[in-house]
Residue, then its C-alpha position, 0 to 999 in steps of 0.5 A: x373642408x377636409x372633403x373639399x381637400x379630398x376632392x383635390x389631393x389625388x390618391x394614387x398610392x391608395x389601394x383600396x378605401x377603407x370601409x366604415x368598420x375600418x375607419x372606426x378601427x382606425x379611430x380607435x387605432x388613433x386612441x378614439x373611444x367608442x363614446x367619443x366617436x358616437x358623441x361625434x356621430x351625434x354633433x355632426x348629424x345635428x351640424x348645418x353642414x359637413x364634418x370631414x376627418x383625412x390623414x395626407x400621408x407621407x408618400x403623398x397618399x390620403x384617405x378619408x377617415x371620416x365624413x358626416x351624413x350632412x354631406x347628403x343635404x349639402x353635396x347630395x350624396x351618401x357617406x359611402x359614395x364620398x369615402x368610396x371615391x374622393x374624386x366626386x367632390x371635386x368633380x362639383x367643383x365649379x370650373x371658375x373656382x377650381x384653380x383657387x381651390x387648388x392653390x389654397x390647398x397647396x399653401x396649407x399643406x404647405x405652410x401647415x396654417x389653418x386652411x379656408x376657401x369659399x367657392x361654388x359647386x354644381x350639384x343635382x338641385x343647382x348652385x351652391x355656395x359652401x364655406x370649408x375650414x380644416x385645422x392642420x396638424x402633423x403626427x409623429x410620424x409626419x402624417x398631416x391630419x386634416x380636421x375641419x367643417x363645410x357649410x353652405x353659405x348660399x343664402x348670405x352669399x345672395x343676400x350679400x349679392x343683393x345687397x351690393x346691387x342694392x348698394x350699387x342702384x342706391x349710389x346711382x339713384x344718389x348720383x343720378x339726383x340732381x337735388x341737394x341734399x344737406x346733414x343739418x343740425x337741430x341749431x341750423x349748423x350744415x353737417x355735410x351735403x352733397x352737391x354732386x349734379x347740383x347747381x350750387x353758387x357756393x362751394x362745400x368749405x363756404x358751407x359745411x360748418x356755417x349756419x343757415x342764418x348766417x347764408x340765408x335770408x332771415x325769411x328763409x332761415x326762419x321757415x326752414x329752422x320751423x321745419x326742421x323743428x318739426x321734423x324732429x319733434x314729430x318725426x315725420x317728414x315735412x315740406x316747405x317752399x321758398x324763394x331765393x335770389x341768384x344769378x339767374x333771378x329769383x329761384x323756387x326751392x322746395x326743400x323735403x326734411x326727414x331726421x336722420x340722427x338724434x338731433x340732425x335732419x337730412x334735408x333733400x333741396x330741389x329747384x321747382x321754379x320750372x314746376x312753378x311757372x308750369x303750375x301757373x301756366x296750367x292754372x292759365x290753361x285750365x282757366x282757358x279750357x275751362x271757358x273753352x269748355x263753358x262757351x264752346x259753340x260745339x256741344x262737349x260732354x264728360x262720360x264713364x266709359x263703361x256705363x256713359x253716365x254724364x258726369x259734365x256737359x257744356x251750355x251747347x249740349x243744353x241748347x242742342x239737347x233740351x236737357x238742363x245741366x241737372x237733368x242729364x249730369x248723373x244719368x246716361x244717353x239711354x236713359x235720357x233717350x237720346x240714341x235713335x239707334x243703340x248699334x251706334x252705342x255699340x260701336x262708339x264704345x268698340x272703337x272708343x275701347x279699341x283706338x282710344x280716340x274717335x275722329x268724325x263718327x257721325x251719330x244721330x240723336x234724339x232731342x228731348x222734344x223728339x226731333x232727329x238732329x245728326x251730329x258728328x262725334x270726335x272724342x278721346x278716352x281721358x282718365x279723372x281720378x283713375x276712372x276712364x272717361x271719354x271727352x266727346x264734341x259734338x258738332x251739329x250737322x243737321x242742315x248741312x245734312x239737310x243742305x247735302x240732301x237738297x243738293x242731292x235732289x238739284x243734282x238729280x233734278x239738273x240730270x234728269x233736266x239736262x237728260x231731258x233737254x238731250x232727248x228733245x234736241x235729238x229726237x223728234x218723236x214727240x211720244x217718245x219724249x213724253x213717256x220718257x218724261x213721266x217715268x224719270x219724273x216718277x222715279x225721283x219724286x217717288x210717287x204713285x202716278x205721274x201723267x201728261x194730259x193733252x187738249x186735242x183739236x175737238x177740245x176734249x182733254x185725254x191722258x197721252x202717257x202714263x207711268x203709275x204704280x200696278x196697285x193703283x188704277x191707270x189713267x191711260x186712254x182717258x178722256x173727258x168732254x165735260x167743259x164744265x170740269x174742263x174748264x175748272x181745270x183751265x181755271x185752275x192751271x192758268x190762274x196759279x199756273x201750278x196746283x199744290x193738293x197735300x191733301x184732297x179731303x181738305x179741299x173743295x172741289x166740284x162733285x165731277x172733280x171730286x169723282x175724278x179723284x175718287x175714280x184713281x184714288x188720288x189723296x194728293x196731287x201737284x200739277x202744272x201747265x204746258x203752255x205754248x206762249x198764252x195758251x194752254x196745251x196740257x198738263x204734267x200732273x203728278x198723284x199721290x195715291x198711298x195717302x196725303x203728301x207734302x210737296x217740297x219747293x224743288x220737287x215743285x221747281x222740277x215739275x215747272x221746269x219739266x212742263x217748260x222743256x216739254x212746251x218746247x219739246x212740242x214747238x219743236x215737232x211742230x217746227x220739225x213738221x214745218x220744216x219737213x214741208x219746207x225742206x220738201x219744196x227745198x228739195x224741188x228748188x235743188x234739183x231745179x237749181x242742180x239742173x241749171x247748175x250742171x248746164x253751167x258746169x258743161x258750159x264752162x267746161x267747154x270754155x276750158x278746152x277752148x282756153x287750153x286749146x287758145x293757149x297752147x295755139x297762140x303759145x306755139x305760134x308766139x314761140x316759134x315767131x320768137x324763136x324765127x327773130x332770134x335767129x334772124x337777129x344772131x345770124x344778122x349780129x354774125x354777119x355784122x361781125x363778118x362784114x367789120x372785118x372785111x371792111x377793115x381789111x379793104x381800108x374801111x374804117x368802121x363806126x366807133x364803140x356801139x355806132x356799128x350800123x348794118x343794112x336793113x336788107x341784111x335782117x333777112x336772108x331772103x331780103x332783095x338786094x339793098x337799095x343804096x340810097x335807103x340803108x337802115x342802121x342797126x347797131x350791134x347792141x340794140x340788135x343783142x337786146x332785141x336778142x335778149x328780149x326775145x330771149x326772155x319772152x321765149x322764156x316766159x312762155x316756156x314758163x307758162x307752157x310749164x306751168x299749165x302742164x303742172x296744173x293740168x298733170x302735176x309735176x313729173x319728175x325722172x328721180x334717181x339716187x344720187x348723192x347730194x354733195x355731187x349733185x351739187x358740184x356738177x350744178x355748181x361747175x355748169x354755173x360758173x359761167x353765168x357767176x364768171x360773166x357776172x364776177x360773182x364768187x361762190x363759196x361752197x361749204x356743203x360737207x362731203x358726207x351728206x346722205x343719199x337723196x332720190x331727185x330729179x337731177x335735171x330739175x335741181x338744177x333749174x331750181x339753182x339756176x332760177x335762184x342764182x339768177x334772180x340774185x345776179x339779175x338784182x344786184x350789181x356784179x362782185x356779188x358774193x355767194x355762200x352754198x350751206x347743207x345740213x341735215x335735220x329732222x330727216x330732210x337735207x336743208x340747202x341754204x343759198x347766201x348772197x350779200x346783195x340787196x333785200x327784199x320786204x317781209x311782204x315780197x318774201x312771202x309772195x316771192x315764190x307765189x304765181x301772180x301779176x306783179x306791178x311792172x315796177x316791182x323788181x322781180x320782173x313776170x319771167x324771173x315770177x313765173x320761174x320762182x313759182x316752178x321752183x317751188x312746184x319742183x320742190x314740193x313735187x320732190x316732198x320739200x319746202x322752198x323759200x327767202x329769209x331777209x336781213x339787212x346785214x347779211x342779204x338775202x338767204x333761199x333755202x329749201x329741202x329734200x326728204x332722205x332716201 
């Protein structure tokens, strides 16, 4: 440890280091003999580390008076280097342990008491735990003599480290152990336990000290007084059960003792009672899966992994398999034949190796009397008794297999009926229909040959369409005028109505039949009949050629419901051909009815012109003989007007109220003078309703004038772009004398900022006139009226409110409809032929028009005009 002192104290006032015959000098200086010195050279070459010698001098400098050659095992360097330079020893100091190092060199020197420090240095080769020890002594000259030894410490410092951790992972599995554990004496006397993390009714001072006999059921004491004698005696640990009583209810305990001193047992104590009621569940478990084992419907088997040697199957695996319990158990799937290919093997046991587990891998095997069954295969690799296993259930699939493949076939049949059934409703060409036939049939039922033969008119049979394989021979062009073999065939087809042949040697047959075959090499054949009601009109035949064949129901069923839409397919071109004759002499009735019809059409077209031209005759002398009386008729009230004032002013008194009377003369202005004794009294207001009669028949004939011209030309609108608020509030001032005369009011609620619109200003406003003069006309005066405008959908929608009387659901629909109203109904034929023209304007403009009826509020006329 005096090096590791050298390594600390510094040496400034040093010169020079002493060399080695310098050091031994100064040894023999310090009254050392030379036997001494070599004896010391000895012991230290044998010594487990350093043996250091340093004289601290008074002035603070030091020097190394000696150093053993332990200090290359231990430092790994050479004497001479550490005489050389002191500093390198310190240098390997471990930074963490340095400032330590210094501090207990300083109390030494100090207090001049044995000095000692462990710590670590880094050297070349690693870390390293050293041990340095140096007694101090002082010289007469007041030289402190440092004496001491280093050695390396590693190997008990990690194995102290160890064992702390040792110790430390010991406390915490201790602690971490839920169980009891108990120091008990050979008499059954508690010595200590532990009770930490525990569930223990008691405390320690009501057991520590007391024996078992005295706190536990005498049962109970004695099984563990038994143990624990056993476990002394023999010395090896033993194991007892048993039941206690607790707040909880009966507990199971399994108590674990090993001896731990002369005459005492450590015993460990753990509640099982879960274990227990898992253990009695999994026996109930195991009862379950074994009968679900025993008696699942599904095959199950237990095989290696690595060879698949059966090690357990279940009574469905027998069934399924033919193979007995003592015939497949010992043994593999090879060697009981059952894969029918061994690639699934190599696949089963690839995915079996690779996920572990197998969901649905559909496998085809081989039963022990040689039939095919398909299965799909769901395992799981389990381990018994350290050997991997696979768990596999087998689930048969065989018919469903079967069932998939019919379904396959029905679907390919129904198509090819239903393609079929498409190409006769739309074609016409029997031939097509025919060879389109035979080749989709030969397709699915896979045959060599398949074929339609025909009766033609002289009674002979002969192939119309063919589709056969090109090894076999062709029986296109074939015809036969045998009756006797035609008649065979007749015989045949019409008694069974279809012919099943598996195989043609295993029949009888006639010699010219029998040559018939052999000619087209046929060795089965499956026929049936086309039939048109009772009679026979051919065949659809189909001819194994490559040998004999069975014949499956469906492929039986196809060619019966072929030969069927085939039958129909020909009644069909017959009928088609009837038809075309029909429509040949239809067409000779058309044109003939054609004819007819245009002289009708020229007929009636005169009778138009003559109408419109009756029309706009009579319409313009009927308008101009009303627009006369109404002349005559104001002039006449005029004059009337005139005459009462004169009279008043000549001392005439006039008649009283209404009882004005006039001449008859005065009705013309061109009538003679009035003769005195034959006046005519007219009162003034039979002479206004004369004028407003006159006034609605010139109406109504404008109107149908109007209307005629909408029908003939449409309606023609003069449109500009105006804004629709303002447009409605000069319409609303030219109205306010009719709703003043009438003591209606009007409130106008149309907001100022409506979009533009592109109208017919003059006729919106027949439209408004039209629709405020039916609700005057209908209602007594003081109605009320309420003007509404919004915007929706890019139309400007105009309500027209009034809190008069209402009309059905009936006269709201054909309000605005042109027909002949009941001369009772309320809405007279002027005001009908006026609504009627509102909605033409309306529509014209690109809107809509009509009435909404409710009794608390009247009636409501709304209509539209799209945006500009």
């Amino acid at each position: 440890m005096a090096t590791l002192a050298l390594m600390i104290m510094p040496v400034p006032c040093v010169s020079k280091v002493p060399r080695v015959d310098e050091t031994v000098k100064s040894l023999h200086q310090l009254g050392f003999q030379q036997e001494t010195i070599t004896v010391l050279e000895r012991i230290a070459a044998n010594l487990p580390g350093m043996i250091f010698q340093v004289i601290q001098q008074q002035d603070g400098s030091q020097f190394v008076v000696y150093v053993s050659s332990g200090c290359r095992d231990l430092y790994e360097l050479e004497p001479e280097v550490v005489q050389a330079d002191p500093e390198v020893l310190h240098k390997l100091i471990h930074p963490q342990d340095r400032t330590a190092f210094v501090e207990s060199i300083a109390v030494a020197s100090a207090t001049l008491t044995p000095w000692r420090w462990e710590g670590r240095i880094i050297t070349p080769s690693g870390l390293k735990w050293i041990q340095a020890t140096s007694q101090l002594e002082t010289q007469a000259n007041g030289d402190i003599f440092w004496d001491g030894l280093v050695i390396d410490i590693t190997d008990r410092k990690q194995t102290e480290a160890k064992l702390r951790e040792s110790e430390a992972r010991y406390q915490a599995i201790l602690g971490a152990i839920p169980d009891l554990m108990f120091r008990i004496s050979r008499d059954g006397e508690y010595l200590d336990l532990k009770e930490e993390g525990a569930n223990v009714t008691l405390n320690r001072e009501e057991i520590v000290g007391r024996n078992m006999w005295d706190l536990l059921p005498s049962d109970v004491a004695a099984i563990s007084q038994e143990a624990i004698a056993k476990t002394l005696d023999s010395g090896t640990l033993q194991t007892c059960e048993y039941q206690l009583p607790t707040p909880l209810g009966i507990r199971d305990y399994e108590a674990r003792l090993v001896v731990n001193a002369t005459d005492e047992v450590l015993a460990i104590v753990r509640d099982i009672t879960e274990r227990k009621q898992a253990e009695v569940s999994l026996q109930n478990l195991a009862q379950k899966y074994s009968k679900a084992f025993s008696f699942s419907p599904d095959p199950i088997t237990i095989s290696t992994l690595a060879e698949g040697r059966f090690l357990e199957v279940n009574d469905s695996f027998v069934k399924l398999s033919g193979y007995q319990p003592d015939e497949a158990i010992g043994r593999t799937a090879f060697e009981l034949n059952l894969w029918t290919n061994e690639r699934d093997r190599t696949l089963l046991l690839h995915e079996f190796q690779t996920k572990k587990v197998v969901r649905n891998f559909e496998i085809e095997y081989r039963r022990k009397c040689g039939k095919i069954l398909t299965t799909l295969l769901s395992g799981e690799v389990i381990d018994l008794d350290g050997i991997p296993c696979i768990l596999a259930v087998h689930h048969d699939i065989t018919q469903d297999k079967e069932a998939e493949a019919q379904l396959r076939l029905s679907a390919q049949r129904d198509r090819l009926l239903t393609k079929t059934l498409v190409q006769i409703r739309s074609s016409f060409s029997l031939e097509q229909i025919l060879r389109t036939t035979v080749t989709e049939v030969r397709e699915f039922l896979q045959v060599d040959r398949v074929f339609i033969g025909l009766k033609d008119l002289q009674l002979k049979a002969k192939t119309v369409v063919e589709s056969v394989d090109p090894n076999y021979p062709s029986v296109a062009n074939w015809q036969t005028n045998d009756q006797t073999c035609l008649q065979e065939l007749r015989n045949i087809l019409t008694t069974n109505r279809v012919r099943v042949i598996e195989d043609i040697s295993q029949i009888e047959v006639s010699p010219a039949l029998l040559a018939h075959y052999q000619q087209f090499h046929t060795q089965a054949t499956l026929a049936v009949p086309i039939m048109l009601g009772e009679q026979l009109f051919g065949a659809l035949i189909a001819n194994q050629c490559s040998g004999p064949r069975h014949w499956q129901p469906i492929e039986i069923d196809l060619l019966q419901q072929m030969s069927e839409q085939l039958a129909i397919a020909i009644q069909q071109v017959q009928l088609y051909q009837e038809l075309a004759q029909l429509n040949s002499s239809l067409e000779r009735q058309v044109e003939e009815r054609t004819t007819q019809l245009q002289q009708k059409m020229q007929e009636l077209a005169e009778t138009q012109r003559v109408k419109d031209v009756v029309l706009h005759t009579v319409a313009h002398d009927l308008r101009t003989c009303v627009m006369g009386n109404l002349m005559v008729l104001q002039n006449l009230l005029k004059s009337q007007g005139a005459g009462e004032q004169g009279s008043r002013g000549a001392g005439v008194q006039g008649s009283r109220g209404a009882g004005k009377v006039i001449s008859a003369s005065s009705l013309s202005p061109h009538a003679p003078s009035p003769i005195p004794h034959s006046p005519i009294p007219v009162s003034s207001s039979i002479i206004e309703r004369m004028i407003q009669g006159n006034d609605r028949q010139l109406g109504m004939i404008d109107s149908l004038l109007e209307i005629h011209s909408c029908k003939e030309q449409g309606v023609v609108l003069n449109r500009d772009l105006v804004r629709f608020s303002t447009l409605l509030q000069a319409i609303i001032k030219d109205l306010q004398p009719m709703l003043s005369q009438n003591q209606a009011n009007l409130t106008n609620l149309v907001p100022e900022d409506l979009p533009l619109v592109l109208a017919d200003t003059t006729r919106l406003q027949r439209v408004l006139v039209n629709l405020f003069t039916y609700s005057l006309q209908h209602n007594p005066p003081g109605l009320n009226f309420t003007l509404k405008a919004t915007v929706e959908n890019g139309m400007i929608r105009t309500y027209i409110q009034d809190n008069g009387v209402v009309l059905s659901k009936q006269e709201c629909d054909r309000l605005f409809d042109l027909h002949v109203r009941h001369p009772q109904t309320p809405c007279s034929t002027d005001i009908g032929l006026k609504m009627y023209l509102c909605r033409q304007i309306i529509q014209a403009h690109g809107g809509d028009i009509g009435v909404i009826s409710n009794r608390k509020c009247g009636l409501t006329f709304w209509f539209t005009l799209p945006l500009t």
